[in-house]
C-alpha positions in Angstrom: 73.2 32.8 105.7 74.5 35.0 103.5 77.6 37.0 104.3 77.9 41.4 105.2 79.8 41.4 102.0 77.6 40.2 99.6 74.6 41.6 100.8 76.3 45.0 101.2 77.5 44.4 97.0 74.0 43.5 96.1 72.5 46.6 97.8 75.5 48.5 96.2 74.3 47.5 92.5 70.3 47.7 93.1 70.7 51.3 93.9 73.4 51.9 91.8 74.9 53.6 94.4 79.2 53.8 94.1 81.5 52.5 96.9 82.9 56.2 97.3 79.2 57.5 97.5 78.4 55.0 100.4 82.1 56.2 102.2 80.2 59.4 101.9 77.4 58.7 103.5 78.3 56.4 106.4 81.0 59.2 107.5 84.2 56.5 106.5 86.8 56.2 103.6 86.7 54.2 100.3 89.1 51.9 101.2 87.1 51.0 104.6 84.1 50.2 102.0 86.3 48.3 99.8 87.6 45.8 102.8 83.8 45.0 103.3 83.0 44.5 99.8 86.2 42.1 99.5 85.4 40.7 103.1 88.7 41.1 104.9 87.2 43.2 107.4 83.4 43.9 109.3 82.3 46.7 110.9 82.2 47.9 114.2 78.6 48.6 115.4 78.7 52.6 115.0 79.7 52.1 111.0 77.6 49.0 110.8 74.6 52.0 112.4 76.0 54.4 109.7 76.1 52.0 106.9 72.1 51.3 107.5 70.9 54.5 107.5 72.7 55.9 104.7 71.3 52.6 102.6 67.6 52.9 104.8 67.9 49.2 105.3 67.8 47.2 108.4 70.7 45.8 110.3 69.7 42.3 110.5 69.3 42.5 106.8 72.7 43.6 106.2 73.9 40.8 108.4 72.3 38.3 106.6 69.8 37.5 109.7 66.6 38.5 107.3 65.5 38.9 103.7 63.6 42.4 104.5 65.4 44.9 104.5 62.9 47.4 105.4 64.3 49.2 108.8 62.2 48.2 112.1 59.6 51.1 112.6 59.6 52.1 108.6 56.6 51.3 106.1 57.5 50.1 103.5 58.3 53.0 100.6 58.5 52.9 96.7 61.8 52.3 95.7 64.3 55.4 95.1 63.8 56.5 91.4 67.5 58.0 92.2 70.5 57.2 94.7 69.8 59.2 97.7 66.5 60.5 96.7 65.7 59.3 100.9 68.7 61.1 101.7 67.3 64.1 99.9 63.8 63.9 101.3 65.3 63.8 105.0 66.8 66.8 104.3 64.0 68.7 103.0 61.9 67.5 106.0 64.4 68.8 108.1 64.1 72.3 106.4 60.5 72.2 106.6 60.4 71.5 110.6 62.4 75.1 110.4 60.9 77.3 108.1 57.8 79.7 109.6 54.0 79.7 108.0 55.7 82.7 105.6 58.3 80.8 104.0 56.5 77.5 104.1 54.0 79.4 101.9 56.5 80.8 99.3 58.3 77.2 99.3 54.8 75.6 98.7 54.6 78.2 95.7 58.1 77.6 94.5 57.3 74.1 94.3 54.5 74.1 92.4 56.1 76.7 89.9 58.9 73.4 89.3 56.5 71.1 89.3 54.3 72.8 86.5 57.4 73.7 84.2 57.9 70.9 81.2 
């Protein structure tokens, strides 16, 4: 089975995503990343929780329980063509459920003005 750390250190380098960028996003410090790369230390389950959904991958994956890493309940999705391009889509979903059939127009427009430049 293999181990948190060097699952965690593969994900790490397939989405080229830095140990300070993960601290980020799983709400903890460098340093706590850097014990788990280095294995002196595992998470508790509320870090372990962060840790998946900042990566989009399944716990059981992370532990070293399963080679899919695709999170119970997901479809399977392309692959990021950036780090945190899910993170980013998350967010604009979120600001979709809030804008009103007005805004949601001019956004729509907005979008398609960016998305027709060069």
């Amino acid at each position: 089975m293999i181990s948190f750390s060097i699952r965690l250190k593969e994900i790490l380098k397939d989405r080229g995503m830095t140990q300070t960028e993960l601290a980020e996003k799983a709400h903890t410090t460098t340093a706590t990343i850097s014990r788990y790369l280095n294995n002196n230390r595992t998470p508790n389950i509320e870090l372990l929780n962060n840790i998946t959904i900042a990566l989009n991958v399944a716990t059981d994956y992370l532990l070293g329980k399963t080679d899919d890493p695709t999170p119970p309940g997901k479809k399977e999705s392309a692959p990021e063509l950036y780090p945190g391009q899910n993170q980013d889509i998350l967010r604009l979903q979120e600001i979709y459920k809030e804008l009103d059939e007005e805004d949601l127009k001019t956004l729509i427009k907005y979008a398609d003005f960016l998305n027709s430049q060069p």
